[in-house]
C-alpha positions in Angstrom: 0.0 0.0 0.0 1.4 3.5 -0.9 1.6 6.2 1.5 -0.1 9.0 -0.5 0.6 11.6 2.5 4.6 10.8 2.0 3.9 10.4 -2.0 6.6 12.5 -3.6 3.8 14.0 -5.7 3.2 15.9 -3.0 6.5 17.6 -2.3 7.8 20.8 -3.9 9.1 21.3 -7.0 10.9 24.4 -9.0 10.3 25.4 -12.0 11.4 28.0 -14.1 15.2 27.8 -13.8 14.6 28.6 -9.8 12.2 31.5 -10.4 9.1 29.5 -9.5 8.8 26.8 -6.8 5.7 24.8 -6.9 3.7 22.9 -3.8 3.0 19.8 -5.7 3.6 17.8 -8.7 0.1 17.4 -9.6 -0.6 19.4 -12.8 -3.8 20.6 -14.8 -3.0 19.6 -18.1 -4.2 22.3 -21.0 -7.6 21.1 -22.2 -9.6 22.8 -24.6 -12.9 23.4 -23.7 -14.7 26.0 -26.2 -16.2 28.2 -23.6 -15.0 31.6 -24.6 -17.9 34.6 -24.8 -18.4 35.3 -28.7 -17.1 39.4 -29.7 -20.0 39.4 -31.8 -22.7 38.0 -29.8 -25.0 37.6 -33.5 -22.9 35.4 -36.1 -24.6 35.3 -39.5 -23.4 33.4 -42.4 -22.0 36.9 -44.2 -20.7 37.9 -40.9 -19.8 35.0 -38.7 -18.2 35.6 -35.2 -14.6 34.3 -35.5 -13.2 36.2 -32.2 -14.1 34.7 -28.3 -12.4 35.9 -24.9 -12.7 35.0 -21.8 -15.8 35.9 -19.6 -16.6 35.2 -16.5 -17.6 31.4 -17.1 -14.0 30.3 -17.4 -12.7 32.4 -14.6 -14.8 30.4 -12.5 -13.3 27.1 -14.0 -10.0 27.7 -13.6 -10.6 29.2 -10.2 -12.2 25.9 -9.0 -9.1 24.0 -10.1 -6.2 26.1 -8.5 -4.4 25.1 -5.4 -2.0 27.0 -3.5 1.6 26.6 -5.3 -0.5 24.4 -8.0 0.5 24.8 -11.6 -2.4 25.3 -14.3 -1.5 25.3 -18.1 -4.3 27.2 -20.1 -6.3 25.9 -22.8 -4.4 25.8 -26.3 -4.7 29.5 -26.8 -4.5 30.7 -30.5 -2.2 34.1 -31.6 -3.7 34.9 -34.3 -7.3 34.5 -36.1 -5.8 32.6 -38.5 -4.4 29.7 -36.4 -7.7 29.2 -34.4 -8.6 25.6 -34.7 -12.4 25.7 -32.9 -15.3 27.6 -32.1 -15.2 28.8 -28.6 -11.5 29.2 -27.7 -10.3 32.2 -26.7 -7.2 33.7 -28.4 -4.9 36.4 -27.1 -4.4 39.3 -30.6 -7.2 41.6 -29.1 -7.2 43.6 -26.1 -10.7 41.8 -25.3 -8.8 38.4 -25.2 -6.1 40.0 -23.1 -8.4 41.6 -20.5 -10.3 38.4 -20.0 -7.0 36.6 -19.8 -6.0 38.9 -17.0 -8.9 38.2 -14.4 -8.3 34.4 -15.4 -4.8 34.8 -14.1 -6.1 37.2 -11.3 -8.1 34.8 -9.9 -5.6 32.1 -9.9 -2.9 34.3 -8.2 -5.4 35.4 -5.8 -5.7 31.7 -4.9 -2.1 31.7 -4.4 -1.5 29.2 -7.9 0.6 29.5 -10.6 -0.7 29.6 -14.3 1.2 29.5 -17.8 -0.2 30.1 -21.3 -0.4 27.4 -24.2 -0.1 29.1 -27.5 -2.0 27.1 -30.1 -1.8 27.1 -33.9 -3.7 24.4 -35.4 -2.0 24.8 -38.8 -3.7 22.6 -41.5 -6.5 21.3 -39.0 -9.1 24.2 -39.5 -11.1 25.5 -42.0 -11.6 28.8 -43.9 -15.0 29.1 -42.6 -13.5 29.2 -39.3 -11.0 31.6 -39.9 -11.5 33.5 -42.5 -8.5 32.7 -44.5 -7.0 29.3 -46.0 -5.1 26.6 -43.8 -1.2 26.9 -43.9 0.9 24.3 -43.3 4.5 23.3 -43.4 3.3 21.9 -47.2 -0.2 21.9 -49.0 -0.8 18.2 -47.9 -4.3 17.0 -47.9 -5.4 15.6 -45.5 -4.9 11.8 -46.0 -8.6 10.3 -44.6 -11.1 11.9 -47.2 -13.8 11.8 -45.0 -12.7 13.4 -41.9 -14.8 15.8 -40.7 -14.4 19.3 -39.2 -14.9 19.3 -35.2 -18.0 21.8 -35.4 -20.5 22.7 -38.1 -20.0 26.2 -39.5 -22.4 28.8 -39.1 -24.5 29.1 -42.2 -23.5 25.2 -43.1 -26.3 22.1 -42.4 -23.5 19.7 -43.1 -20.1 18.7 -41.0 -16.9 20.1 -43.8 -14.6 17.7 -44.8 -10.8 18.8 -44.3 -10.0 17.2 -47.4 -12.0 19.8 -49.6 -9.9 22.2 -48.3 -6.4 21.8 -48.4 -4.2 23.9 -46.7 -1.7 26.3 -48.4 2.7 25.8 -48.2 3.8 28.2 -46.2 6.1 31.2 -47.7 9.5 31.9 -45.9 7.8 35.5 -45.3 4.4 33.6 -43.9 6.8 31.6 -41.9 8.3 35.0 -40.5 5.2 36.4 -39.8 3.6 33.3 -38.1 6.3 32.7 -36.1 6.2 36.8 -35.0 2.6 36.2 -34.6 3.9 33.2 -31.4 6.0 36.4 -30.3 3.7 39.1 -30.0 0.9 36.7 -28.0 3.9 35.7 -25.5 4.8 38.9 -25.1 1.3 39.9 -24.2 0.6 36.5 -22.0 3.9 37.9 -19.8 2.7 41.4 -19.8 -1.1 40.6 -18.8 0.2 38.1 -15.9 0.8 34.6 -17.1 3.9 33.1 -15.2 5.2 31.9 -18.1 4.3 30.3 -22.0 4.0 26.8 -23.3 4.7 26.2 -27.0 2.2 23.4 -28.2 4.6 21.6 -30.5 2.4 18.4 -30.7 -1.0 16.8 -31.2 -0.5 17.3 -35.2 -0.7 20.9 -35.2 1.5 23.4 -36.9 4.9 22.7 -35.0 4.4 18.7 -34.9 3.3 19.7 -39.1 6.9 21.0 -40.2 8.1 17.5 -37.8 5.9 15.1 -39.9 7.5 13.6 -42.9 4.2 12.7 -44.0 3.0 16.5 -43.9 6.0 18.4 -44.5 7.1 17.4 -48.1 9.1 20.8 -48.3 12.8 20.5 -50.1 13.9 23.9 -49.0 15.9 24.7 -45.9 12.6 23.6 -43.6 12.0 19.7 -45.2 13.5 16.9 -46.4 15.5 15.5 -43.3 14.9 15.4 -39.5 17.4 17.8 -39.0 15.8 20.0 -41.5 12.2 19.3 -40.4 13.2 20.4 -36.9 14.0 23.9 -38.5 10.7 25.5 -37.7 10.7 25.0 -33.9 13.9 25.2 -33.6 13.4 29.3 -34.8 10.3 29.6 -33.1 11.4 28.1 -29.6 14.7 31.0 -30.4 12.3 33.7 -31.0 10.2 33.4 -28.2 13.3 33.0 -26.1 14.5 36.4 -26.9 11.1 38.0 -26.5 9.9 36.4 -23.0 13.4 34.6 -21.3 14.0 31.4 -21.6 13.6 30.1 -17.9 9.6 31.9 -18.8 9.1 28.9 -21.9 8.2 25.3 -21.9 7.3 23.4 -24.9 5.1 20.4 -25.3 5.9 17.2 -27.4 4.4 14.4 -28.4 6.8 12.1 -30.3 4.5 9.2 -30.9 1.4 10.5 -31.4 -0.8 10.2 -34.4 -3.6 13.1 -33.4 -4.3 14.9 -37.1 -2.7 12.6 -39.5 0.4 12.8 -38.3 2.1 10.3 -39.4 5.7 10.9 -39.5 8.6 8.6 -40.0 12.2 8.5 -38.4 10.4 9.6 -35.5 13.1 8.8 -32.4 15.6 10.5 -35.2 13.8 13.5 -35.9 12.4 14.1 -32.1 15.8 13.2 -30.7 17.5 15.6 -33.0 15.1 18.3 -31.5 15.2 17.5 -28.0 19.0 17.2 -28.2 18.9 20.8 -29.8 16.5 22.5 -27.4 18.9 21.3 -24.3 22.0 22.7 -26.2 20.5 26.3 -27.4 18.2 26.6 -24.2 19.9 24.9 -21.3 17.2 26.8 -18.8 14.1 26.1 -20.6 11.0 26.2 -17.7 10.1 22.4 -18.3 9.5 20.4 -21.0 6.0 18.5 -21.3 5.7 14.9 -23.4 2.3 12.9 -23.9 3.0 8.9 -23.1 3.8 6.8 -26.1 1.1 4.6 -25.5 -1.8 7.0 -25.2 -3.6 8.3 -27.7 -6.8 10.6 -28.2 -8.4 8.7 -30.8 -7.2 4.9 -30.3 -7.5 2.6 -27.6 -3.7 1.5 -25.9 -4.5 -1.6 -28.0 -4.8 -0.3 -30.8 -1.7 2.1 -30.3 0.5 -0.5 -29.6 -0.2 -2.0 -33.0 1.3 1.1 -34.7 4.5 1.1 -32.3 5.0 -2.6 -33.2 4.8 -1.5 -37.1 7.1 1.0 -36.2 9.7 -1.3 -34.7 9.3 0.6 -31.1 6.7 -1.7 -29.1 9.5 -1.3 -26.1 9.4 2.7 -26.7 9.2 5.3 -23.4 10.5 8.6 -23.0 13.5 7.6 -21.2 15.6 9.0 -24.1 14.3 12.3 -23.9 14.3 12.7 -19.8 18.0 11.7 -20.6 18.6 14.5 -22.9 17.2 17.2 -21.0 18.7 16.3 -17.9 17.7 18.6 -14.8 15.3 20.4 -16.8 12.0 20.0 -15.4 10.4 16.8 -17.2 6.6 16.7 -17.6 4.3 13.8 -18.7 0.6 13.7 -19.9 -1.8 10.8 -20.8 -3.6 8.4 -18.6 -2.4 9.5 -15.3 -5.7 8.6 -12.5 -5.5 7.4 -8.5 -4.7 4.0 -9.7 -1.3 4.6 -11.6 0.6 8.1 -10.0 2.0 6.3 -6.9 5.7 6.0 -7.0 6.4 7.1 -10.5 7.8 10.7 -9.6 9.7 8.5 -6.9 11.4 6.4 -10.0 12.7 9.4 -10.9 11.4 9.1 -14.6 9.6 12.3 -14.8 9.4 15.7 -12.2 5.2 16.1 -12.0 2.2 14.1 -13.9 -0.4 16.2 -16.1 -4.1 15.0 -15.7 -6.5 16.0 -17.8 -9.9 14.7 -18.5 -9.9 13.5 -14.3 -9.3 17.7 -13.6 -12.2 17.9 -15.6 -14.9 15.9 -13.2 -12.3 16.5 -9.9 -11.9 20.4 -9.7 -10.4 19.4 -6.7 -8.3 16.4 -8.1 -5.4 17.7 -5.8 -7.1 16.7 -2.6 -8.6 13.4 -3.6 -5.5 12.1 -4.8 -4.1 13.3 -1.3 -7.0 11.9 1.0 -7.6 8.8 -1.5 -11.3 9.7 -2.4 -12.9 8.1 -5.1 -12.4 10.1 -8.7 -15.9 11.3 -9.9 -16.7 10.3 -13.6 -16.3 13.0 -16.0 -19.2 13.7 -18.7 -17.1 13.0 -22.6 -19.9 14.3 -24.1 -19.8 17.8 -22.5 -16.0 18.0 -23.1 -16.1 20.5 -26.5 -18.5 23.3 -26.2 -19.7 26.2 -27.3 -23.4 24.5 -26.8 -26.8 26.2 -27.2 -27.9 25.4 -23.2 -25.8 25.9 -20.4 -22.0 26.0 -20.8 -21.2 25.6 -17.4 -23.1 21.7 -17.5 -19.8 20.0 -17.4 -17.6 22.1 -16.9 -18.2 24.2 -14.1 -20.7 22.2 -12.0 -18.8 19.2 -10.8 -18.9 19.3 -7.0 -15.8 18.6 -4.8 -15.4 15.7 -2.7 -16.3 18.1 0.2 -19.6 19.6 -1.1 -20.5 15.8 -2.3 -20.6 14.4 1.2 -22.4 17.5 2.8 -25.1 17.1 0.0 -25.7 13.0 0.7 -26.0 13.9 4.7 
């Protein structure tokens, strides 16, 4: 039996190359959620809302789920209109976003936790409808299932869109420029408005993980054709944000062996070693570094995952390589963690804190349960992805604690 009170989950850990020491190990993992307030609250089909903030709703949620000395990362949070991936999210490019941002953050600090913003550019999985503009990608890959649908139906659509009839556009060196400047400004503002620090999301088949994917990126210039030269475009925009914010302020997130979005990449332990050893060379004093387990996946069942890592020679595969490679820089891992499975693992020393995600969802107070061992409520999977036409806060902010549960049943 594990002694959850002495559980080294539990014990302190800093952060930030010394600047920020954490309570605990347990950490909200960055979960979008589509709750943002509309800028226009009337979206027509000749003038569709394509802007959201903040509002009050998700202060609320993210209040729920702080503890003191608890670390929060933020929804996937897009920098500019064209890298929105869903309905609902919240960006930060307008001062709206940036003031709703700021009581978020507010209300975390007041609580005495510590909160850092995901920026979030889904690349190649949008639509124009969503933002206005074509998809860009590393290349103009279609996507590779035909009938893969969209997340949300448009406004002014009856039908789900298939990605496939719109295929995203190469990006120019100058669109690259401007993209990556785009990451700079919205870090810049996250820091100024209050956010302790920035996470780049350089996985789950987005833009970053795009340029990484050999099946995506089929570029032959400076930014495709090798690992080395596929790593390119994080590699600049992990440099860039470093000189705008501080590096001890950034964290990035990877998932190697993930296959979220088509991706679908080859020479994977190559190409993500050749990254990870780069990273610890150019930015010895990153904040942390945050990796999704090999096994888990958002779409496929462990059984079925483990069919692809056997296909791909790598059914023994872990992140032990990486922790290696980044050393004593804060290691982070995502995907599966519950109260069956966190007992002894920060112990082993293989990673520095667990992420949970969809058990934060149904457990705004996660933190305690896992201390006191109470039973993890269930979470609702079908009220994950909002914006919906009733109430928004119906699974998301109306799970009760552990607390309010037993005074309720007396």
């Amino acid at each position: 039996m594990h002694d959850r009170l002495q559980s080294k989950l539990f014990q302190p850990l800093v952060i930030a190359n010394g600047k920020i020491k954490l309570n605990h190990r347990v950490v909200l993992a960055p979960l979008t959620r589509n709750r943002g307030v509309p800028l226009n609250s009337v979206s027509a089909p000749e003038n569709p809302n394509r802007i959201w903030y903040p509002g009050d709703l998700m202060v609320e949620y993210y209040r729920q789920r702080t503890t003191k000395g608890g670390l929060l990362i933020s929804e996937g949070v897009p920098p500019s209109l064209e890298s929105n991936g869903m309905p609902g999210v919240p960006g930060l490019f307008t001062e709206e976003q940036a003031e709703g941002w700021r009581k978020v953050i507010d209300a975390v600090h007041e609580k005495g936790g510590v909160i850092y913003c995901q920026l979030w550019h889904a690349g190649r999985a949008t639509i124009p409808q969503m933002t206005g503009s074509p998809p860009v990608s590393a290349s103009a890959s279609v996507w590779d299932s035909p009938d893969e649908c969209y997340s949300h139906i448009p406004v002014g659509e009856t039908k789900p869109v298939r990605y496939a009839d719109h295929p995203p556009i190469e990006l120019s060196k100058e669109h690259i420029k401007k993209t990556i400047g785009d990451y700079c400004r919205a870090a810049q503002t996250a820091v100024r408005i209050g956010f302790d620090g920035v996470e780049i999301h350089a996985g789950n088949g987005y833009l970053p993980e795009q340029f990484l994917s050999s099946n995506i990126n089929k570029r032959t210039d400076e930014y495709g054709g090798s690992p080395e030269k596929r790593c390119r475009f994080v590699l600049e925009l992990m440099d860039e944000i470093a000189k705008a914010i501080g590096e001890e302020n950034l964290a990035i997130r990877l998932s190697p062996f993930g296959l979220f979005n088509q991706a679908r990449s080859e020479q994977r332990v190559e190409t993500w070693t050749y990254l990870c050893k780069s990273l610890k060379q150019t930015h010895p004093s990153l904040s942390y570094v945050s990796f999704i387990e090999p096994r888990y996946e958002q779409i496929f069942s462990y059984k079925e995952k483990d069919k692809f890592l056997q296909s791909w020679g790598l059914s023994d595969v872990s992140l032990d390589g990486f922790r290696q490679i980044f050393g004593d820089t804060p290691f982070f891992s995502a995907g599966g963690w519950d109260d069956t499975n966190s007992w002894g693992v920060i112990e082993s020393g293989k990673y520095d804190a667990l992420l949970y995600g969809r058990y934060f969802i149904s457990n705004p107070d996660l933190v305690t349960r896992l201390q006191k061992g109470i039973p993890l409520a269930p979470y609702d999977r079908n009220r994950f992805y909002g914006p919906f036409e009733d109430d928004n806060a119906i699974g998301y902010t109306d799970y009760p604690g552990a607390e309010e549960t037993a005074r309720s049943s007396t």
